[in-house]
C-alpha positions as CSV (number, residue, x, y, z in Angstrom):
1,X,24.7,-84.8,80.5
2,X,22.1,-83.8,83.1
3,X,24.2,-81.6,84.8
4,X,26.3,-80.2,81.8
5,X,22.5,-78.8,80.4
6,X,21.8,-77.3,83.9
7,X,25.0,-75.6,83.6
8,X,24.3,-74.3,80.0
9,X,21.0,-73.4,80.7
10,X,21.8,-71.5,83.9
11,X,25.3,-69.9,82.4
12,X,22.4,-68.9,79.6
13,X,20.1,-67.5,81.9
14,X,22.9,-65.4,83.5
15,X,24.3,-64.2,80.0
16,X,20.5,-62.8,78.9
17,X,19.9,-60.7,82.1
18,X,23.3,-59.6,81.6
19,X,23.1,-58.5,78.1
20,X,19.0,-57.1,78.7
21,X,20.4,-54.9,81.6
22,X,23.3,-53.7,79.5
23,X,21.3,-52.3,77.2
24,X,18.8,-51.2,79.1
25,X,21.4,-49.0,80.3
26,X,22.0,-47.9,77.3
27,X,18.9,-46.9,76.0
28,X,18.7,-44.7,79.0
29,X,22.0,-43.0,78.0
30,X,20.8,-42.0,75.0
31,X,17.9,-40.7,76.2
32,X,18.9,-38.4,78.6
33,X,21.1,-37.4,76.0
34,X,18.6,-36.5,73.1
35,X,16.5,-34.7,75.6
36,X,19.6,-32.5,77.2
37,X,20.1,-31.5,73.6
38,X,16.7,-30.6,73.0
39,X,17.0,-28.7,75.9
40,X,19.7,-26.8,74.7
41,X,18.1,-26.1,71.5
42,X,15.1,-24.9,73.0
43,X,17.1,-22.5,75.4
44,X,19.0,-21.1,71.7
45,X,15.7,-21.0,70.4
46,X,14.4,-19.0,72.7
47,X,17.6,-16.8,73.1
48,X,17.7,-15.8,69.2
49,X,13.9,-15.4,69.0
50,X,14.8,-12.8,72.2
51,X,17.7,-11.0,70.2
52,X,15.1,-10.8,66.8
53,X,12.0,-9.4,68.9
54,X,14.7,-6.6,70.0
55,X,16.1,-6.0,66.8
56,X,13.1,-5.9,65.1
57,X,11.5,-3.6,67.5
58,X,14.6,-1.1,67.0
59,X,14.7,-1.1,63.5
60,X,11.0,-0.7,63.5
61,X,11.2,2.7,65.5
62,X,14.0,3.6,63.8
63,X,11.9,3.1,60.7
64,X,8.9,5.3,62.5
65,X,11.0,8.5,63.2
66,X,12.1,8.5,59.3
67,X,8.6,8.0,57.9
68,X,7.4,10.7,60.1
69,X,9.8,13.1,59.1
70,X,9.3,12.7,55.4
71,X,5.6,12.9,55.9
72,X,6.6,16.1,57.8
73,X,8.5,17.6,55.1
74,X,8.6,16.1,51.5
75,X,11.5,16.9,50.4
76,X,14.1,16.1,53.3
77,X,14.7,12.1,52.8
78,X,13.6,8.7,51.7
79,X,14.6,5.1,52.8
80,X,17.2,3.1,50.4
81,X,16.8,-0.4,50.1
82,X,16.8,-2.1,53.0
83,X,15.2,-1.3,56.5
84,X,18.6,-2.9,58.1
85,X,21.1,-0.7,56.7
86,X,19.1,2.8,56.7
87,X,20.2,5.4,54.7
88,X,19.2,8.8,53.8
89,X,19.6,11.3,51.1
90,X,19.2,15.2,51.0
91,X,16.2,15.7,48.2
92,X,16.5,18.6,46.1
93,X,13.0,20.4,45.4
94,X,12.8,19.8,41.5
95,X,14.2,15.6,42.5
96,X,10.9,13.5,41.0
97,X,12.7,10.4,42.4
98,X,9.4,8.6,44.5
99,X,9.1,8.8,47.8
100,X,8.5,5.4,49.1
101,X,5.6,4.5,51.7
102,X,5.0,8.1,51.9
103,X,1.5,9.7,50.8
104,X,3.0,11.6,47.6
105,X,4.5,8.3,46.2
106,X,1.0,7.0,46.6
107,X,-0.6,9.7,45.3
108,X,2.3,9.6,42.3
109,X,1.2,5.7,41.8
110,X,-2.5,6.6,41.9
111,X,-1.9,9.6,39.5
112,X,-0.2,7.2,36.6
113,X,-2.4,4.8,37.0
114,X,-5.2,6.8,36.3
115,X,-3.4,8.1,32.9
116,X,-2.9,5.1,31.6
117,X,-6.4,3.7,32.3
118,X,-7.6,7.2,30.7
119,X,-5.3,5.9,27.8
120,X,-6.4,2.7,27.0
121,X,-10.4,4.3,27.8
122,X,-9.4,6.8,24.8
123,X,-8.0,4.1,22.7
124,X,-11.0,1.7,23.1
125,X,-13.7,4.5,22.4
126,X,-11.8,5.0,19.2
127,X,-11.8,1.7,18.1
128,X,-15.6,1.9,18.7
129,X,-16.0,5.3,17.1
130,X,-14.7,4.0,14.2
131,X,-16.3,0.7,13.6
132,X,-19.7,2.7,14.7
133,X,-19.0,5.3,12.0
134,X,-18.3,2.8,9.5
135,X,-21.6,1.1,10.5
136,X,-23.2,4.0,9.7
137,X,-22.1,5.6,6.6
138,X,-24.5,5.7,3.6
139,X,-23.8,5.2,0.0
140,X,-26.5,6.4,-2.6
141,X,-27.0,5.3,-6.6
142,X,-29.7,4.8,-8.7
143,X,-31.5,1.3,-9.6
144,X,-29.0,1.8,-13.2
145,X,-25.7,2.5,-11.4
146,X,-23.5,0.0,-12.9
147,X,-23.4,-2.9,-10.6
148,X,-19.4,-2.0,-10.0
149,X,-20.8,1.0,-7.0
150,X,-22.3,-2.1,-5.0
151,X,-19.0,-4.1,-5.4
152,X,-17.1,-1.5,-4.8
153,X,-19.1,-0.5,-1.1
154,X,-18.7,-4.2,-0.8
155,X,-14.8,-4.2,-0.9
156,X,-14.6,-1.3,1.7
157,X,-16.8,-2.4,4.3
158,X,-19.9,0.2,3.4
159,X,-23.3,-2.2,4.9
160,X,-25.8,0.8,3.8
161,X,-26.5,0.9,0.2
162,X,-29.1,3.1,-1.3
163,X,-30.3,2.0,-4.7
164,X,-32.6,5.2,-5.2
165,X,-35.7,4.4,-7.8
166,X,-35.7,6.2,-11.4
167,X,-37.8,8.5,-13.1
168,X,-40.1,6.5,-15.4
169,X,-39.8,8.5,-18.2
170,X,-36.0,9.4,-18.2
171,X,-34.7,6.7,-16.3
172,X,-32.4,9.0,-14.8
173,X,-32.2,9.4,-10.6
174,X,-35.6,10.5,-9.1
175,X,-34.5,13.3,-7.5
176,X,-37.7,13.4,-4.9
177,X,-36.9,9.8,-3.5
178,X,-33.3,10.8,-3.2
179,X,-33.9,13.6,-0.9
180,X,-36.1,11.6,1.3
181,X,-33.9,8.5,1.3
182,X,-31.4,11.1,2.7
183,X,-33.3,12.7,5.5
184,X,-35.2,9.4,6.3
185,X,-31.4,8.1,7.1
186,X,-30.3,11.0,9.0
187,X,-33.3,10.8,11.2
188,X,-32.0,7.2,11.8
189,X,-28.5,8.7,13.2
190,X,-27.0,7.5,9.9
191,X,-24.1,9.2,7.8
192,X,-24.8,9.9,4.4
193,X,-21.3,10.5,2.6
194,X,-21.5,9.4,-1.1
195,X,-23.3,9.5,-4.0
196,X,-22.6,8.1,-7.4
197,X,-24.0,9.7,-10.5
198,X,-24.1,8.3,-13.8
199,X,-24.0,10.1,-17.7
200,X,-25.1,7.3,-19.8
201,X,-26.6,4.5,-17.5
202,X,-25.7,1.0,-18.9
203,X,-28.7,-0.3,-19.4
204,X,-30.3,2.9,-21.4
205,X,-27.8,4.9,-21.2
206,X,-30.1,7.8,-18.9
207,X,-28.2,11.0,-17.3
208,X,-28.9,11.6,-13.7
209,X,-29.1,15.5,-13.1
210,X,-25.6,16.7,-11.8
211,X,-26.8,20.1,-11.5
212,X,-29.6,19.1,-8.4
213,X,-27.9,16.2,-7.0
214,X,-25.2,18.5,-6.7
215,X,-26.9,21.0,-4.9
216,X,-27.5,17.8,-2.5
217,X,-24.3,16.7,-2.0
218,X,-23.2,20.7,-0.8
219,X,-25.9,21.0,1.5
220,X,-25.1,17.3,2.9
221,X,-21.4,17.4,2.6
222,X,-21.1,14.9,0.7
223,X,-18.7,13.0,-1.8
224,X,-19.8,13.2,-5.4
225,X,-18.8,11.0,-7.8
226,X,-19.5,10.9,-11.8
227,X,-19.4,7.1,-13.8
228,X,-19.4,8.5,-17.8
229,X,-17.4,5.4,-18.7
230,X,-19.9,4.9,-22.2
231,X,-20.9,8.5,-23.0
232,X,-17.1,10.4,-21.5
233,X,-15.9,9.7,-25.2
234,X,-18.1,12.0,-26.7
235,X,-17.7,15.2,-24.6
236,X,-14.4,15.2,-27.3
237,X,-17.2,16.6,-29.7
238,X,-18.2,20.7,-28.2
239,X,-21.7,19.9,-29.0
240,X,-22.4,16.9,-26.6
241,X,-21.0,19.2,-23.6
242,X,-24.3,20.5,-22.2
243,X,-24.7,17.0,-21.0
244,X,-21.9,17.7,-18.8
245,X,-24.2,20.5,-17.2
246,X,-23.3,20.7,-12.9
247,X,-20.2,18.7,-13.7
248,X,-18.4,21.5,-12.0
249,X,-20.2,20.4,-8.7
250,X,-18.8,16.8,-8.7
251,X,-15.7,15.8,-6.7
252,X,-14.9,12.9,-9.4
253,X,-15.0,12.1,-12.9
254,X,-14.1,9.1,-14.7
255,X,-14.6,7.6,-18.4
256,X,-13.1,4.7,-19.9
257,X,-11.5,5.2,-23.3
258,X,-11.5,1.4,-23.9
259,X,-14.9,1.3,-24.3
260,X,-15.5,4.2,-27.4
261,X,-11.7,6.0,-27.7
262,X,-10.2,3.7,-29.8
263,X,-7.7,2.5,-26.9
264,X,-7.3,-1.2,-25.8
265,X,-8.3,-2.3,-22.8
266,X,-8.3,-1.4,-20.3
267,X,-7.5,2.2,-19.7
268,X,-9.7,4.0,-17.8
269,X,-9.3,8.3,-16.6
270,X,-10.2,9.6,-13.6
271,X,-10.1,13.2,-12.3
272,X,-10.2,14.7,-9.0
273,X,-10.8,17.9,-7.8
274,X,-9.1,17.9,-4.4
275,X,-6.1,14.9,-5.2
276,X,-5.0,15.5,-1.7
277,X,-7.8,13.9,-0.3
278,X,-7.3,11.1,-2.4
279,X,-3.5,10.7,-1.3
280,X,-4.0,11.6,2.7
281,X,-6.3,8.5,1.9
282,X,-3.6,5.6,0.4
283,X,-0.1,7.3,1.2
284,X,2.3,5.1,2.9
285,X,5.8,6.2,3.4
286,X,8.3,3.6,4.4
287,X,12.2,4.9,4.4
288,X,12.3,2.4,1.0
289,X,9.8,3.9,-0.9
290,X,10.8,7.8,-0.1
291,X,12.9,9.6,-2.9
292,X,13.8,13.2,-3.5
293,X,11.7,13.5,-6.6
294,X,7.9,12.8,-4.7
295,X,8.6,14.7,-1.6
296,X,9.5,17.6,-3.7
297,X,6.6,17.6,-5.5
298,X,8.6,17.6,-9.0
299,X,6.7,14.0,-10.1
300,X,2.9,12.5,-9.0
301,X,3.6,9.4,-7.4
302,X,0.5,7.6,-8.8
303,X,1.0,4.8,-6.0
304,X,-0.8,7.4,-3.3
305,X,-3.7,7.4,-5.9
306,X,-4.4,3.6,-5.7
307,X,-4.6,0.4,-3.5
308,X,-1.8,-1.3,-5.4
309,X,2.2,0.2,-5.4
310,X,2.6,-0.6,-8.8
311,X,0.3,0.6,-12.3
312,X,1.0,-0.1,-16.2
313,X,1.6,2.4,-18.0
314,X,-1.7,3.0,-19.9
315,X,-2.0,6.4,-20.2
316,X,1.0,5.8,-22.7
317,X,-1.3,3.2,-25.1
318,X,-3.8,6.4,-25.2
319,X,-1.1,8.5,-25.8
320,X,-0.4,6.9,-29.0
321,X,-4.3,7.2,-30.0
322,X,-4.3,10.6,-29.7
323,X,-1.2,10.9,-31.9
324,X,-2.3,8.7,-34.8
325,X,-6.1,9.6,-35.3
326,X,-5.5,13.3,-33.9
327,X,-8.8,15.2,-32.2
328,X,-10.6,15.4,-35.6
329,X,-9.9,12.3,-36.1
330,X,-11.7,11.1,-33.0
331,X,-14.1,13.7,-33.0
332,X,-15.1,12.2,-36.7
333,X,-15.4,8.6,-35.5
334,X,-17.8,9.8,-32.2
335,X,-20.1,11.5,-34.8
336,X,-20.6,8.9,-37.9
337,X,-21.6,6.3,-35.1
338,X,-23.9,9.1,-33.9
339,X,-25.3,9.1,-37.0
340,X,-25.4,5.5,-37.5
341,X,-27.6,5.3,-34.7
342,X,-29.8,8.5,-36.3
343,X,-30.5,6.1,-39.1
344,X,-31.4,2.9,-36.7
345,X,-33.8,4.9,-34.7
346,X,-36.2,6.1,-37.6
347,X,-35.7,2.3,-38.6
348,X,-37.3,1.0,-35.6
349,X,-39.7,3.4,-35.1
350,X,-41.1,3.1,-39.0
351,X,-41.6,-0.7,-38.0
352,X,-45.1,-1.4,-36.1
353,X,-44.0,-4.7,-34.7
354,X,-41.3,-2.9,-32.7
355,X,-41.6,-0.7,-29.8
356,X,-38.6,2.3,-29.4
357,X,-38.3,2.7,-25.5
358,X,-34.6,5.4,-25.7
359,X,-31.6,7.2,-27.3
360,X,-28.3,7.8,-26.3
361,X,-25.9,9.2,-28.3
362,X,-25.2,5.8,-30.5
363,X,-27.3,3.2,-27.6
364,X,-30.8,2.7,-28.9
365,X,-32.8,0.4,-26.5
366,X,-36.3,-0.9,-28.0
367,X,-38.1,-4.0,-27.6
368,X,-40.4,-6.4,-29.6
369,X,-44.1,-5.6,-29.4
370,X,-44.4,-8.9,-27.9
371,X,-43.6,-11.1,-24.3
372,X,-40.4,-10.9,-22.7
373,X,-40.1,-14.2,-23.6
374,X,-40.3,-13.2,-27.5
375,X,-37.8,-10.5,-26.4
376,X,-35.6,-13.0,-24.8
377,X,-36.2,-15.7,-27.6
378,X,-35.5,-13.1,-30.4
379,X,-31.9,-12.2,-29.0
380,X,-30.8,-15.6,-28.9
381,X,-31.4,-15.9,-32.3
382,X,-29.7,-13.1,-33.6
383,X,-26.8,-14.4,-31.1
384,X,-26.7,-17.8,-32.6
385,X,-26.5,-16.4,-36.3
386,X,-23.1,-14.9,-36.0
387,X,-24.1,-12.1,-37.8
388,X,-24.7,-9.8,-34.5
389,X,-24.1,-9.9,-31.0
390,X,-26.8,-7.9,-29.0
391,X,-27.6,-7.7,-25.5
392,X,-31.0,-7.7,-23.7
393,X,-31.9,-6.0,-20.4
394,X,-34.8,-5.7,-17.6
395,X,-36.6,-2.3,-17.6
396,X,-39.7,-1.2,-15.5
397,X,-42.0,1.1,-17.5
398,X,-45.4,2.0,-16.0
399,X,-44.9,-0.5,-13.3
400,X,-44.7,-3.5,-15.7
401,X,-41.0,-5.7,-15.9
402,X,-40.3,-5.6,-19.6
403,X,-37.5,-7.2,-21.3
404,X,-35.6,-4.6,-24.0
405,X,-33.0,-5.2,-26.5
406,X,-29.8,-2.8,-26.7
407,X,-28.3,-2.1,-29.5
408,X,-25.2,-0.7,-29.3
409,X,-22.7,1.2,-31.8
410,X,-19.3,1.4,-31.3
411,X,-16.5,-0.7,-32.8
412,X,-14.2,0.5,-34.7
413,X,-14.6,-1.4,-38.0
414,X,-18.7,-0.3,-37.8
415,X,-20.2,1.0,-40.8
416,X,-23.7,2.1,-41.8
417,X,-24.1,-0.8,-44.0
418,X,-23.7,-2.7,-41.1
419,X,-26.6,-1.6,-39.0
420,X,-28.4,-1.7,-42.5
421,X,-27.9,-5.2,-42.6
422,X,-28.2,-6.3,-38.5
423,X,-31.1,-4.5,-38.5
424,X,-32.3,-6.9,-41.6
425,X,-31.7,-9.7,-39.9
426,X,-34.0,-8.3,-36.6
427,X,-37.0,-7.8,-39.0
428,X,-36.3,-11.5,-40.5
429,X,-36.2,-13.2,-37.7
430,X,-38.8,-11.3,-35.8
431,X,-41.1,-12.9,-38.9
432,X,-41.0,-16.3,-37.4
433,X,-41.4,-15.7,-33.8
């Protein structure tokens, strides 16, 4: 057994060196092989950088001479594409085609570049133009311009609103503070465009001077627009004309005919005097709205006159007024309330407990010789009957807030012995205040 182990152990011995030198051998092999092919790789390397540098370099001259004869002459040639397969092409002298890398294609790039940066400059400083302009223009009406001007600024984007003061006696615009509202805004870099005058003020029913705010608006150029929507109804009658006095100045007029015409509201007339302005203003022209008949001129295409496409036919409703009580007939209905309101005013007037504060046409404004509470109280009362429905207002006379009642004539069922009897009930109830 002694033996037999020797015998494995040295046949064991003899089979390890074996096998270790074996592949030891080996390992060497495939060394000197991995470094004989990164030999050869480094020679290919070297060979093909050799063969670039050269091509390079000749492609590069070749390059060269063809640059420097363009920039020699303009309009010989130009490179195509690529740099390896170089091509030229005879320019003719009115050819715009770019001339690549060469000082007029620069100049070219430069050139459009600054265009369209001039471009969007122009565009930009319009932009601002405009919302500066619109930051600046000024609207002008009177502390009793119905309260529909403000809205109206309001809708369209006008921030500077001008409510000038009244004259105390008239009510009407004080013509004095509206010429130095004007020229205190111009000195401010402001743009006044817009004034709106009224014939019969709500609240009193007071006529602003057409004839010297028109004079105004010419020497300002400015916009001038008239609000008769009470007192329009009775310029039917010749002898309430004269209060149309400078209406020939104004560049709008408008009266509603729902309010003392007869006609169901709402209906409400407006003239121009230049409608073009007015339609360069609203027109839109899409391919589906056009038609023979508008561009001709043969119909008004009231949707250019408006913000909305579409308008009821109202003028149709008036129409049929005219037709059934005729011009007398409305001419006879303006004047009996006229007169209604003659009798009210010698009413109130004969009465000591009552103050008369002003007239218009058939709107008679007065007030109780009392607080503006009384005022106030008073109303109510007559409201709460059911009898009568009037309306009370604030007024500033001789710098002190008063509270007036309006009086107001003007349905169509009114008759004197109505006003008899309201103002009856006024004088009763005034007893037990």
């Amino acid at each position: 057994l002694l033996s037999f182990d020797s015998f494995f152990e040295s046949n064991e011995s003899s089979a390890n060196r074996n096998y270790h030198q074996t592949k030891s051998h080996k390992s060497k092999s495939r060394i000197e092989k991995k470094n004989h092919q990164h030999k050869e790789k480094e020679s290919d390397t070297i060979k093909n950088k050799k063969k670039s540098t050269k091509s390079r370099i000749k492609h590069q001259r070749n390059h060269s001479k063809i640059i420097n004869k363009i920039n020699n002459d303009d309009s010989v040639q130009i490179l195509t594409d690529s740099p390896r397969s170089i091509e030229t092409k005879q320019l003719n002298v009115d050819d715009t085609t770019p001339r690549i890398n060469s000082p007029t294609y620069h100049r070219q790039q430069q050139q459009q570049q600054q265009q369209q940066n001039e471009q969007q400059n122009e565009q930009q400083n319009e932009q601002q133009n405009e919302f500066k302009i619109d930051n600046k223009l000024v609207a002008y009406g009177s502390t009793q311009t119905h309260s529909s001007f403000s809205k109206g600024c309001n809708i369209i984007g006008i921030q500077n609103i001008r409510l000038i003061e009244t004259d105390p006696k008239t009510q009407a615009m004080n013509i004095d503070n509206l010429i130095k509202t004007i020229k205190l805004d111009k000195e401010k870099g402001l743009i006044p465009f817009f004034i709106c005058a009224t014939l019969g003020t709500t609240a009193t029913g007071a006529f602003d001077d057409l004839s010297e705010i028109g004079k105004i608006t010419n020497e300002n150029d400015m916009w001038l627009h008239v609000d008769a929507a009470y007192a329009g109804s009775a310029f039917i009658c010749p002898e309430y004309r004269n209060l149309l006095k400078g209406i020939e100045l104004c560049d709008s007029f408008n009266f509603n005919p729902h309010k003392w015409l007869l006609t169901n509201l709402d209906c409400s007339l407006l003239w121009v005097r230049n409608k073009q302005l007015l339609e360069n203003s609203l027109s839109i022209s899409p391919s589906y709205l056009n038609n023979n008949a508008t561009s001709s001129g043969q119909v008004t295409d009231f949707r250019n006159w408006q913000t909305s496409l579409g308008r009821r036919f109202r003028a149709l409703k008036l129409w049929f007024v005219i037709r059934h009580y005729g011009i007398e007939g409305l001419q006879t209905y303006i004047r009996e309330h006229i007169q209604f309101a003659d009798w009210l005013e010698q009413a109130i007037k004969s009465d000591d407990r009552f103050e008369f504060i002003s007239r218009c046409l058939s709107l008679i404004c007065f007030r109780y010789k009392g607080t503006n509470e009384q005022n106030l109280q008073l109303v109510e009362t007559i409201n709460e009957s059911g009898s009568a429905m009037l309306i009370s207002t604030i007024l500033t006379i001789n710098n002190q807030t008063n509270r007036i009642i309006r009086f107001a004539i003007g349905s169509m069922s009114t008759r004197l012995i109505h006003v008899q009897n309201c103002w009856k009930l006024i004088s009763t109830l005034a007893n037990n205040i």
